[in-house]
N, C-alpha and C positions, 0 to 999 in steps of 0.2 A: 334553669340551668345557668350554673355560672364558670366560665373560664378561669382556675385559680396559675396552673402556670403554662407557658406555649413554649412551644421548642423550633425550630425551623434548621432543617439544615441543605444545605445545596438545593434549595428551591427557589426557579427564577434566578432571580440577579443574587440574592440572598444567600450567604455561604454559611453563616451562625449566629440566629436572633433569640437569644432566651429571654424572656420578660414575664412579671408577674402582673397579669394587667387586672384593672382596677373596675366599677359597676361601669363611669364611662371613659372612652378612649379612642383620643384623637390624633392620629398620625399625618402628621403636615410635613411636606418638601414639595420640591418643586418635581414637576412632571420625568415619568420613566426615571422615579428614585428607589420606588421597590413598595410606595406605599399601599396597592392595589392586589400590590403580592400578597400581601401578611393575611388580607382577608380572602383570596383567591386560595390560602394557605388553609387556610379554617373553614372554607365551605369545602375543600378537597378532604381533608379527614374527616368532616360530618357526613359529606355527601359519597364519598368515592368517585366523584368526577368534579372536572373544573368547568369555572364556567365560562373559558375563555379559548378551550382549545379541546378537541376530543382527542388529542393522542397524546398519553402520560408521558413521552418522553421527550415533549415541548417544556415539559415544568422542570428539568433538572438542570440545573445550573452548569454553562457551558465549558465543557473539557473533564466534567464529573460524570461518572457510572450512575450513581445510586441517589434519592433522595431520602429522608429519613422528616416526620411531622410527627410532633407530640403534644396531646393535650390534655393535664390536668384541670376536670370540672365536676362540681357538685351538681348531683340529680336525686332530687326526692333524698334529702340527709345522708347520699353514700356520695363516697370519691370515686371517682372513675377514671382508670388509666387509659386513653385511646392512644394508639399510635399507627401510625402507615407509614410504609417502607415501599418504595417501588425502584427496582433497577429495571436495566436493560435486558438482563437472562434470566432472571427468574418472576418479572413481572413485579404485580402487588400486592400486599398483605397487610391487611386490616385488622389488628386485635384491637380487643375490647377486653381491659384486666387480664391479659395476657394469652386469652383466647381469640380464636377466628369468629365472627358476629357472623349471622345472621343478617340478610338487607335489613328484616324487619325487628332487630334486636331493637328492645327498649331504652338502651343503656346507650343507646346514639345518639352521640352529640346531634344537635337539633340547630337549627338557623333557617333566619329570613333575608334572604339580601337583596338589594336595591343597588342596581346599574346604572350608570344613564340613561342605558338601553328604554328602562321600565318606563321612559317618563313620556313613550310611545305608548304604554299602558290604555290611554283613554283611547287618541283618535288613531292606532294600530288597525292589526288585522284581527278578526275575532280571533284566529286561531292563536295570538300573542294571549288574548285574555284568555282561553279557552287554557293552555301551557299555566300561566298564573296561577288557575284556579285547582287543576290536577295536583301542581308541586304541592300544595299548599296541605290540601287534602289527603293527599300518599303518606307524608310523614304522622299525622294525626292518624291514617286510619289503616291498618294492614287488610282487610278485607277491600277498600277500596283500589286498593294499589292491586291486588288480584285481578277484582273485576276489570279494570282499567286494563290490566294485560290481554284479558279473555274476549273482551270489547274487540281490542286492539288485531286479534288474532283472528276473530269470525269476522272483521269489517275484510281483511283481506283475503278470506276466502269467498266469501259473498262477494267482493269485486271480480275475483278472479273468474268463479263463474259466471260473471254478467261476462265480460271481456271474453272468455271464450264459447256466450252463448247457448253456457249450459244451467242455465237459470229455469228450468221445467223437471222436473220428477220429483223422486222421494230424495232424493241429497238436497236439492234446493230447498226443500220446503223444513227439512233437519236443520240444516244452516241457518234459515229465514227464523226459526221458534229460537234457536240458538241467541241470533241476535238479538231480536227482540226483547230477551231476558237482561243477557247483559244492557242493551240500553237503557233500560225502565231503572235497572238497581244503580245505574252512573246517574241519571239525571235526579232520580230521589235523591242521593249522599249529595249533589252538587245545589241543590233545590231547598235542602235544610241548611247546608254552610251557609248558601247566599243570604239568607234571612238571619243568621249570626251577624254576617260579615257587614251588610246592610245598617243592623242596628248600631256596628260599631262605630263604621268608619263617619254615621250623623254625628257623632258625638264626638269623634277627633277633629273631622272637622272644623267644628267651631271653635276647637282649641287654639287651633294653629291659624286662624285666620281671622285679620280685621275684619273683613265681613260677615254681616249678617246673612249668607246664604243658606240655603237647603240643598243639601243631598240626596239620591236615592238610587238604589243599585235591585236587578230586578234581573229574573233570568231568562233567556229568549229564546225558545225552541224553535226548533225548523222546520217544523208542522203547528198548525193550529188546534186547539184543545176545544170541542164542544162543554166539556164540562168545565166548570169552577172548581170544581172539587179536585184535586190532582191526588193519586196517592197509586200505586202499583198496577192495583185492577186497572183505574180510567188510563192511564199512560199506555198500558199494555193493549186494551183494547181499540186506543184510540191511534196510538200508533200499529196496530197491524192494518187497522182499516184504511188506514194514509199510504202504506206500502201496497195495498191491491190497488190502490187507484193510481198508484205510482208506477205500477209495474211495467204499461208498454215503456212509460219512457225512460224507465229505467235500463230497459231492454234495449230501445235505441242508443242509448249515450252509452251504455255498458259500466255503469256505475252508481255506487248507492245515494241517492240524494237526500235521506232522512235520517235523522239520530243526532247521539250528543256530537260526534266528531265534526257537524256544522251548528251547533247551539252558538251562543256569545250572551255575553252581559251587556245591557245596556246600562247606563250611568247616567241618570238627570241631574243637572243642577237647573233648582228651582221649575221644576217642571221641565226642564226642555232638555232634548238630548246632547251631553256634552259634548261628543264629539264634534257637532254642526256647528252648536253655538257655545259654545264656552272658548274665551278667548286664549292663547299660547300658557300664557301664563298662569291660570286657571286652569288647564288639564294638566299641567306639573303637577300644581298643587296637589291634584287631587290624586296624580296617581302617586306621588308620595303618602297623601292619607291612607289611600289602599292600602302600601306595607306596610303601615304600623295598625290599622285595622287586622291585618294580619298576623301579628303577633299577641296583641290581646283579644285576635278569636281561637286561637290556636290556646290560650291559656284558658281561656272560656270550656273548651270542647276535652283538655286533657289534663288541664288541672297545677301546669309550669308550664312559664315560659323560655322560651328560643329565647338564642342571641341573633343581636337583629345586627345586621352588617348595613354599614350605607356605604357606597364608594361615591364622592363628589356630587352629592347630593346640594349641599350649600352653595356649589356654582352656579345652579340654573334658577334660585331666587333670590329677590329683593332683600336688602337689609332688614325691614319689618320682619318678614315672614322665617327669614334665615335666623331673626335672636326668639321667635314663636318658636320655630321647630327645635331649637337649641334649651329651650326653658322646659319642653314638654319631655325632654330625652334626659335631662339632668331629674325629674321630678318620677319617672318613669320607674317600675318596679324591675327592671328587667337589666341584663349586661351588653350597652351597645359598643359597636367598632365603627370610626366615622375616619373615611380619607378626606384632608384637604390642602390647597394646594396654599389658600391665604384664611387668615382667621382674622383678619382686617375687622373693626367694630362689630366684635361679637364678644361677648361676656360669657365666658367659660369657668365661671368659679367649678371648682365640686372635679371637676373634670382632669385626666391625666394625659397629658401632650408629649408624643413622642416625636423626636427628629428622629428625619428619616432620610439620607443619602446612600443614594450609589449601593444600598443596598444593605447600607450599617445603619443600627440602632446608635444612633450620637449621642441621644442625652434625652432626661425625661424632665420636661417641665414643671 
């Protein structure tokens, strides 16, 4: 997917930025200019929510009704018209070539973005990786994104009757086969990605980084597996047999203690787990390796790639590593958006730089 033109209007500080942005594209000003907007802009029309606030009517620009986002992009040799409009009275609407989409419409603009937030990625909570690994998966897979609802739906009925105790007859044990299913088919789709994602993110890796290290990304259930062999049957059978040995103290705590919704990724480098020992600097890295692992598995699994969003990415590394990541995104098959605040000793040939103030498009480098 390529972004050929963007439209923005009364979103954020933003009142009217039309641009035809280019394969890469770097918006530089100085902090609270609007640069954070334009890609907060573009994950709001791919995704239908922002990723900085849940209530759409934080994003329209202040003393204005309505916001309006357009975006002109190539998918698989068609042009694609998206746009979303959301006021205050009649909410928001999402077309796609002048129709209402579908979540799981094909013709959705796609992206991966990168927060500061992610650079908590390695030493976080599983449940941050556990979030990473879902997004990732839901837009590659619409069957996934199902399961993950239906997952999502019998985990909290199953709590509900541990909580109130009624975790014994034929409802419990309906519920209990229920889950069961949905877990087994979340941890296979998350169990085949990681073994994509794995073999990618080795090989970026080494791209972006003076050293010679090793990687390895490995997935971590919250039961233990007698067998080696993993595949629907053993998961299913081996997870119900963990849930009856689970069950008084399931009964006492009144909650489920088994499934993917406590799984996590562990991440070695060079054997040892990163989170322990890999130093500040080195889990950056790596969980910047992760999003762009994530964009060329995502074109692995579906056949085109996302637009990859970075917001201030280049501030949390070294000059080495900052003109790597910069050589790898200019050489890169894909259309990036990058915020920064300073492009101080960085080499940006190939690359188009927008000023950015106060919430105006100033001028294009």
């Amino acid at each position: 997917m390529k972004i050929e033109q963007l439209q923005l209007n009364n979103f954020r500080n933003i009142e009217k930025i039309e641009l035809n942005p280019d394969k890469m594209n770097v918006f530089m000003g100085k902090n609270a200019q609007g640069k954070t907007n334009i890609l907060e802009a573009i994950y709001y029309l791919a995704s239908g929510s922002s990723f900085r606030t849940k209530e759409d009517a934080n994003l329209i620009k202040f003393e204005y009704q309505s916001l309006f986002l357009r975006a002109i992009y190539n998918y698989q040799d068609r042009t694609i018209n998206s746009t979303l409009s959301y006021d205050k009275q009649n909410g928001k609407i999402i077309k796609i070539n002048a129709k209402k989409p579908g979540q799981s419409n094909a013709n959705r603009l796609k992206t991966v973005l990168f927060i500061p937030d992610d650079l908590f990625l390695v030493k976080g909570t599983p449940a941050k990786r556990r979030k990473f690994l879902d997004f990732i998966i839901k837009q590659i897979s619409t069957e996934y994104n199902y399961n993950l609802t239906k997952y999502s739906n019998v985990l909290k009925k199953r709590n509900l009757l541990l909580k109130k105790e009624q975790a014994n007859g034929k409802s419990y044990e309906i519920v209990n086969e229920i889950f069961i299913e949905s877990a087994v088919k979340l941890i296979i789709a998350r169990l085949n990605y990681i073994n994509i994602l794995d073999m990618t993110v080795r090989e970026i890796y080494q791209k972006i980084n003076a050293e010679p290290q090793y990687l390895k990304i490995r997935y971590a259930l919250s039961f233990p597996m007698d067998s080696g062999k993993i595949n629907l049957e053993t998961l299913r059978d081996t997870l119900r047999k963990e849930i009856a040995q689970k069950s008084e103290d399931e009964k006492k705590r009144r909650i489920t203690l088994l499934g993917p919704h406590l799984d996590d990724i562990h991440i070695y480098q060079d054997g040892r787990i990163a989170r322990q020992f890999a130093s500040q600097g080195q889990q950056r890295n790596i969980s910047v390796c992760l999003k762009l692992a994530e964009v060329e598995s995502f074109y692995k699994i579906s056949g085109y790639y996302p637009v990859l969003l970075l917001d201030e990415v280049l501030a949390e590394l070294d000059d080495e590593k900052r003109q790597l990541l910069i050589n790898y995104l200019l050489d890169a098959p894909y259309q990036c958006f990058l915020t920064s605040v300073s492009l101080d000793k960085i080499n940006l040939s190939n690359a188009s730089i927008f000023i950015i103030k106060n919430g105006f498009l100033l001028r294009k480098e």
